[in-house]
N, C-alpha and C positions, 0 to 999 in steps of 0.2 A: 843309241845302240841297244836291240834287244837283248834276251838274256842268253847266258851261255848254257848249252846241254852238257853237264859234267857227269863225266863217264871214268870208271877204274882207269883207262886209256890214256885221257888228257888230265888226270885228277893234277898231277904234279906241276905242268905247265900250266894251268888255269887257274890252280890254287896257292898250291904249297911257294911255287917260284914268282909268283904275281907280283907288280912292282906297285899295286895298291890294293888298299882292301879289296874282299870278297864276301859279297852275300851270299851265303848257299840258302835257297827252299830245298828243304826235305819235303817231298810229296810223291801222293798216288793219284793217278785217274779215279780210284772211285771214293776219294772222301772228300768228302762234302767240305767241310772247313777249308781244303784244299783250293778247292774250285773259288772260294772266296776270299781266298789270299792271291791265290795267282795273278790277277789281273792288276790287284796293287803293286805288286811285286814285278810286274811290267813295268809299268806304270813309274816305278821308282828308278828302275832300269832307263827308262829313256832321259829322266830327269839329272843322275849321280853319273852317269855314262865317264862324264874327265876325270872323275874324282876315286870311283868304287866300279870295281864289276861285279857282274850279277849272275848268279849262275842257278842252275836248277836240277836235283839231282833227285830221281824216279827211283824209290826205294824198293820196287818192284824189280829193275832192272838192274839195279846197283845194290844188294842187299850188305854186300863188302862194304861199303862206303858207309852207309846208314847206321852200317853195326862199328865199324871205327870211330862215328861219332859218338857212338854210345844213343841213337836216337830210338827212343821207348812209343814215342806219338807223333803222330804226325798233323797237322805242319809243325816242322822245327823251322827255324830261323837260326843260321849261325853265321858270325862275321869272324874269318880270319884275317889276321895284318901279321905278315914277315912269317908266315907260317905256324903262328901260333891260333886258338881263339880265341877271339879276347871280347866276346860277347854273345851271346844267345839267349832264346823265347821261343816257349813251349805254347802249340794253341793258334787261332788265327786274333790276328791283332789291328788295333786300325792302322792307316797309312802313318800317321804321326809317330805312331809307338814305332813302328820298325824302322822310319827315319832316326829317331835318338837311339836304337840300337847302333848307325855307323858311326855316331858323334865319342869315337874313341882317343 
C-alpha cells in the first residue's frame, strides 16, 4: 500500500478516526532533506501497510495542517494512535530511526 495524500478534507478520516496508527511526513517539493526521506517513507509504507498508514501532508498546500502540528522544519515525522501523537522527529532520519518511531 502506498502512501496516503492527506489533505484539510480527508484529515479526520485518515487521521484523527484511523483504526491504526498513522505516519504523517511533513514535507515540501523544494527541500532537500525532504526528497531524502520520501522514498524511505515509501518505502516503509509498502513494508507497515497491515499494521500503520502512511500518509504525506504538503506544507505548502496544507499550511492549516502543518501549523496545527505546531511544525517549525521540515521533514517532520509524526505518528498518531487513537487521535492523539504519541511520537515525533525533526530532520530527515535513517530508515531504522523512523521504524522505532511506530514501535509505540
Amino acid at each position: 500500500m502506498s502512501t496516503v495524500k492527506i489533505t484539510k478534507e480527508n484529515f479526520n478520516a485518515e487521521v484523527m478516526n484511523s483504526d491504526r496508527p498513522v505516519l504523517i511526513d511533513f514535507w515540501a517539493p523544494w527541500c532537500g532533506p525532504c526528497r531524502m526521506v520520501s522514498p524511505i517513507v515509501d518505502e516503509i509504507a509498502d513494508e507497515v501497510s497491515a499494521t500503520v498508514k502512511v500518509g504525506k501532508i504538503n506544507i505548502d498546500e496544507e499550511p492549516e495542517l502543518a501549523s496545527s502540528f505546531n511544525v517549525m522544519s521540515i521533514p517532520t515525522l509524526v505518528v498518531v494512535k487513537n487521535g492523539k501523537i504519541v511520537n515525533s522527529a525533526v530532520g530527515a532520519r535513517p530508515k531504522q530511526e523512523i521504524l522505532k518511531l511506530l514501535n509505540v
